[in-house]
C-alpha positions in Angstrom: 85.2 79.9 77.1 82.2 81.6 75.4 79.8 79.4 77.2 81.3 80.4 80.2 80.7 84.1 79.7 77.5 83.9 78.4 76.5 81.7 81.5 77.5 84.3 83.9 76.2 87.1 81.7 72.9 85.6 82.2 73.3 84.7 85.9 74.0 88.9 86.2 71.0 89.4 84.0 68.7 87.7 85.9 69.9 88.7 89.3 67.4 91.9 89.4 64.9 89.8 88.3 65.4 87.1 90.9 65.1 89.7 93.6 62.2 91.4 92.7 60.4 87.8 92.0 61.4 87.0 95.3 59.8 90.5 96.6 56.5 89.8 94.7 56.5 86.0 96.2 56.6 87.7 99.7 54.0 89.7 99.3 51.7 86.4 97.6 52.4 84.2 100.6 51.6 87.0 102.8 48.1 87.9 101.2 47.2 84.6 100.8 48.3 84.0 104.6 45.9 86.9 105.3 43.6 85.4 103.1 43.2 82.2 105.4 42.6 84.1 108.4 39.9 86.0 106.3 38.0 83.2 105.1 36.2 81.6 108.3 35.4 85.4 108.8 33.5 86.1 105.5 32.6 82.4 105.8 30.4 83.1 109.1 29.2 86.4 107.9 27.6 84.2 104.9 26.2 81.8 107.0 24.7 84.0 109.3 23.2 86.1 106.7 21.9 82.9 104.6 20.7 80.2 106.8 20.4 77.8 104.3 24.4 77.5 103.6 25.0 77.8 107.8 25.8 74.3 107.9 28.8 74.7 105.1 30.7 77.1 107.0 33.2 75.0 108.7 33.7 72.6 105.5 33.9 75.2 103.2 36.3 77.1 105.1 38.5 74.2 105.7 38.3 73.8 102.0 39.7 77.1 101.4 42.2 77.4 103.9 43.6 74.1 102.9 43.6 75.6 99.0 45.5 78.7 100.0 47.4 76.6 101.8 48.5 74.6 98.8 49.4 77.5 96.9 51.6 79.1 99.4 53.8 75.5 99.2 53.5 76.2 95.6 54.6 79.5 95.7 57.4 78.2 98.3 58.4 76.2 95.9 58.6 78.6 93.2 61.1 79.9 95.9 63.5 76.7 96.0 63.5 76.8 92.2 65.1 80.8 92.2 67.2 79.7 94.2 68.6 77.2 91.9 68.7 79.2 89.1 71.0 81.8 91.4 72.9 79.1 92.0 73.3 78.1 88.4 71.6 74.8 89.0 68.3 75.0 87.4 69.6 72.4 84.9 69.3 69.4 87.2 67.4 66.5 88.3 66.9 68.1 91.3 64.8 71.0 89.7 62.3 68.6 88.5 61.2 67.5 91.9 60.4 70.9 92.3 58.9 71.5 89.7 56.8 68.2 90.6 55.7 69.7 94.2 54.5 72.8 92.2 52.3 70.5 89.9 50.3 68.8 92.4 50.0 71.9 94.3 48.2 73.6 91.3 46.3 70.8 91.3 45.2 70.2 94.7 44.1 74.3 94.9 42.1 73.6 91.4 40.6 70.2 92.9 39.7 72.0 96.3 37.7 74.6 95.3 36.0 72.9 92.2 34.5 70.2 94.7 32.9 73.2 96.4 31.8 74.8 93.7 30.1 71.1 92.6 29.4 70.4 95.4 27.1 73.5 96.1 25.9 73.7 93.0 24.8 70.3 92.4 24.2 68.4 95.5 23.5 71.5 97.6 21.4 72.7 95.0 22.0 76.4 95.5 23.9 79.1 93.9 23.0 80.8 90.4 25.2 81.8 87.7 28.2 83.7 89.4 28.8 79.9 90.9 28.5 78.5 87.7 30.8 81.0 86.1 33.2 80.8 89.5 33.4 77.1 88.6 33.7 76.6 85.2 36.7 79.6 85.4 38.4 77.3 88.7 38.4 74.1 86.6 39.1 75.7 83.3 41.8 78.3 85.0 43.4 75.5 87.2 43.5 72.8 84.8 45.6 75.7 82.4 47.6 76.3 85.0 48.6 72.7 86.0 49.3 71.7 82.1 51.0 74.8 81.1 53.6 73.0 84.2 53.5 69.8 82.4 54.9 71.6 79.3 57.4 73.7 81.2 58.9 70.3 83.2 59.0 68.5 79.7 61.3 71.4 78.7 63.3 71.5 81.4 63.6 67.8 81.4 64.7 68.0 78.2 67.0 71.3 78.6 68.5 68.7 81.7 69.1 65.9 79.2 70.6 68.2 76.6 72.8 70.0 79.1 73.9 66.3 80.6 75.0 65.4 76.3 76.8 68.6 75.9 79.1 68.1 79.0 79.7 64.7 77.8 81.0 66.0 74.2 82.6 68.8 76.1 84.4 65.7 78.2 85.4 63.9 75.1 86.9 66.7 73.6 89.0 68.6 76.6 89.6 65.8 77.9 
């Protein structure tokens, strides 16, 4: 009975939060929607201003549309995941996959820009240390990101396999 209450205690609890997570997720896949409609903008600008990168416009902007795009699914995601917990159904197998699609979209939108940033600094030879700095933070940043995931599916995998024992035992006993 007390597991009940504290389970829809903390279903109230987090229903403010929910929301205004779901209010700060609109306004991220919004920007970075804007974003990709910004980026072969301030992508031509560069390559009419430097010559020498002219040639990168198209694949750099594809580059970065196609990261934004990955972290809007992520974010998306993120989405499906509230929805379980409003649902009470964080707790399942189902979560995971989630939680999975969120993974490799943190990694695809640390991959996509990093082989920019390589690629321009080391095979296109130009860029100073901004570029450096911008790529050392994207790999460094991004690889953070996608681990810190790693550890938060191994605990929710193992919240899921505690959760499956304790309703089990909870079956033995009532019956």
């Amino acid at each position: 009975m007390a597991s009940n209450a504290v389970s829809s205690q903390t279903r109230t609890m987090d229903k403010p939060s929910t929301g205004l997570l779901r209010i700060v997720l609109v306004v991220m896949v919004l920007g970075l929607l804007a974003g990709q409609f910004m980026i072969p903008v301030i992508a031509t600008d560069f390559g009419n201003e430097y010559y020498e990168v002219t040639h990168l416009v198209i694949p750099y902007s594809v580059l970065g549309i196609l990261t934004l795009a990955a972290l809007q699914l992520g974010l998306l995601m993120i989405w499906k995941l509230l929805s379980l917990v409003s649902t009470g159904m964080i707790f399942s197998q189902a979560a995971l996959k989630w939680v999975n699609v969120v993974i490799i979209c943190l990694a695809v939108a640390t991959l996509l820009p990093s082989a920019a940033l390589f690629h321009l600094l080391f095979i296109v030879d130009l860029g100073g240390p901004s570029i450096l700095m911008a790529f050392a933070a994207t790999g460094v940043g991004g690889l953070a990101l996608v681990l810190l995931m790693f550890v938060m599916r191994g605990l929710l995998s193992d919240a899921i396999s505690d959760r499956v024992q304790l309703e089990e035992l909870s079956d033995l006993r009532f019956g």
